[in-house]
C-alpha positions, -999 to 999 in steps of 0.1 A, spaced: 223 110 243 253 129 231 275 147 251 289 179 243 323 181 234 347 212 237 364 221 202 388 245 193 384 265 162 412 289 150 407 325 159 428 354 148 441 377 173 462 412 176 491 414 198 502 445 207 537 448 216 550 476 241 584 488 248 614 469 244 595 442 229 582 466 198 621 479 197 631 444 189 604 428 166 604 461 150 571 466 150 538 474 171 513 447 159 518 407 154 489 392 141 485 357 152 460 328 143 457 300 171 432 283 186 406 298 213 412 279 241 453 283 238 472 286 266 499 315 277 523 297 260 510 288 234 507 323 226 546 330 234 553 299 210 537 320 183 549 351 189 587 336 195 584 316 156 568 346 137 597 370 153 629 351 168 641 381 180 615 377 210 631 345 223 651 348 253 644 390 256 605 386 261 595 346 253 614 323 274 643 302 251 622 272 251 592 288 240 567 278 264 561 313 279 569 350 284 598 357 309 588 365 344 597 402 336 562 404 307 531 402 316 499 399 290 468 412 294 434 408 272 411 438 258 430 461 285 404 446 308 423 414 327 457 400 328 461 364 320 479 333 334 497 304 323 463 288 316 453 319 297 410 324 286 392 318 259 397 343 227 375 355 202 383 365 166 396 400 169 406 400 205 436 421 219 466 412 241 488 437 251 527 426 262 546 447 284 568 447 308 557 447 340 589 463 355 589 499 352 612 526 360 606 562 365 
């Protein structure tokens, strides 16, 4: 009997980028193709290589994740961790800050 194994396939995603992160990649949506069962930072890596103005501001300088100051949620429904969730074609992440001011 064969067992089941997990694969990847690619899925393509929308990132949404909020506040200081849109004023420095310029722009509002990144569209990103990576696998479904990414990680986090797998996720920054992208983001960081499609717009290197990210790195060090919002992605950490060694691309393996967001600075402690961003936080990424999916759908506006659930925030994710370093080990991230599965993503379907179309899905949405949001990046913000999570410091605010007021």
């Amino acid at each position: 009997m064969t067992s089941a194994r997990n694969v990847s396939t690619q899925v393509t995603i929308n990132v949404e980028l909020f506040g200081n992160a849109r004023l420095l990649a310029e722009r509002k949506l990144v569209r990103l193709s990576i696998a479904d069962d990414c990680a986090l930072s797998d996720i920054a890596e992208g983001i960081g290589r499609q717009h290197p103005a990210l790195v060090g501001t919002v992605v950490r300088e060694d691309l393996t994740g967001f600075l402690d100051s961003y936080t990424v949620n999916l759908n506006g429904v659930e925030f994710l961790d370093e080990q991230g969730q599965r993503l379907s074609d179309g899905d949405s992440l949001l990046v913000f800050s999570s410091q605010a001011g007021g």
